[in-house]
C-alpha positions, 0 to 999 in steps of 0.5 A: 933585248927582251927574254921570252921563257917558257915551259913544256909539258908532254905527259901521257904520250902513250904510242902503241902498234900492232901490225906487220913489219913492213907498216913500221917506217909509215908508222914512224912518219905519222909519230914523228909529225905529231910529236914535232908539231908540239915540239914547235907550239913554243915556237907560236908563242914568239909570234906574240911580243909581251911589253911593259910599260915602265911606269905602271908595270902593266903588261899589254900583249900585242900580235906582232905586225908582219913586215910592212904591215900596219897595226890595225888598232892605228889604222882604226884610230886614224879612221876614227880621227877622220870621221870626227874632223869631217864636220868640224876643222880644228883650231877653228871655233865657233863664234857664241852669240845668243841667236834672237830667232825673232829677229834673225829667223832660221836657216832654211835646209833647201838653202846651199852653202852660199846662203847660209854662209852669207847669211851667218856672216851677217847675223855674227856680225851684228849679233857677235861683233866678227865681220870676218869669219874663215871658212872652217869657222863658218863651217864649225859655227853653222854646224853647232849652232843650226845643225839641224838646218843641213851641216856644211863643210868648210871645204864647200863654203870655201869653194862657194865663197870663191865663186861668189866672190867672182860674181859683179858685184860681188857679195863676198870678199876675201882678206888675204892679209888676215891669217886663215883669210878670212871672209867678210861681207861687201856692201852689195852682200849686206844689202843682199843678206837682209833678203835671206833675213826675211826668207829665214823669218818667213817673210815674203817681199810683199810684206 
């Protein structure tokens, strides 16, 4: 159990009166509750807890939470937590190729997260070797490497993706045999990506 010590010091208390007899138990209530509020300042002193770590003997001075209550400091660190796994999923990275813009163009920020899914799975596939990428992969590769095209969130690829997937034929499929199953283009999503290769070079059909 923790040992709290303190000191208290009342100096120069100083109660003068003058007035009539009767004034003395009105006189006597004001006192009173003047000196009972310092007697209880030590009391407010408890309402903080002083911890030491064992190691670095470093003293760190903390409110106590109320029952029930949740420290503020926590609830700011999970806010924070949050926010930075909003355009990036965890254990998830990113596939690293060296982007040819010549040859595969840019993505186009009108475009949803359809296309810029497929098309990515494309242009890894060809430049990285990856047929098959996960939706928090994609997610976290597009956002890295062509951030400034419009991020994507891996909950929206999924979503996409799986409709996609509906669609006759279908451009995109899903190996539910792979771990995170992962996505991979069809040979209809193949053919397909080559037209968002031209549209990302800034190529008309014409030419």
């Amino acid at each position: 159990m923790s040992k709290t010590k303190f000191h208290v010091k009342i100096s120069g208390l100083e109660i003068s009166f003058e007035g009539e007899r009767e004034d003395l138990p009105k006189l006597n209530q004001t006192v009173g509750s003047q000196v009972q509020s310092l007697i209880q300042t030590p009391t407010a002193l408890l309402e903080r807890a002083t911890t030491t770590s064992p190691n670095s003997g470093v003293v760190i001075d903390a409110p106590i939470p109320s029952n029930g209550s949740k420290r503020k400091s926590g609830s700011k660190a999970a806010r924070t937590s949050n926010g930075a796994s909003a355009t990036r999923t965890t254990n998830e990275d990113p596939v690293a190729w060296k982007h040819d813009v010549e040859r595969w163009g840019a993505p186009l920020q009108s475009w949803n997260p359809t296309k810029k899914a497929i098309w990515l799975l494309f242009v890894a596939k060809n430049e990285a070797g990856i047929g098959e990428m996960t939706p928090g992969q994609i997610a976290n590769t597009f956002n890295q490497y062509f951030k400034e095209c419009g991020s994507i969130r891996a909950s929206n690829v999924s979503r996409d993706l799986r409709k996609t997937s509906q669609e006759r034929p279908p451009m995109v499929q899903k190996n539910n045999a792979a771990g995170g199953q992962p996505w991979y283009l069809t040979n209809h999503g193949l053919q397909q990506s080559g037209a968002y290769v031209k549209e990302a070079r800034g190529i008309s059909d014409g030419e």
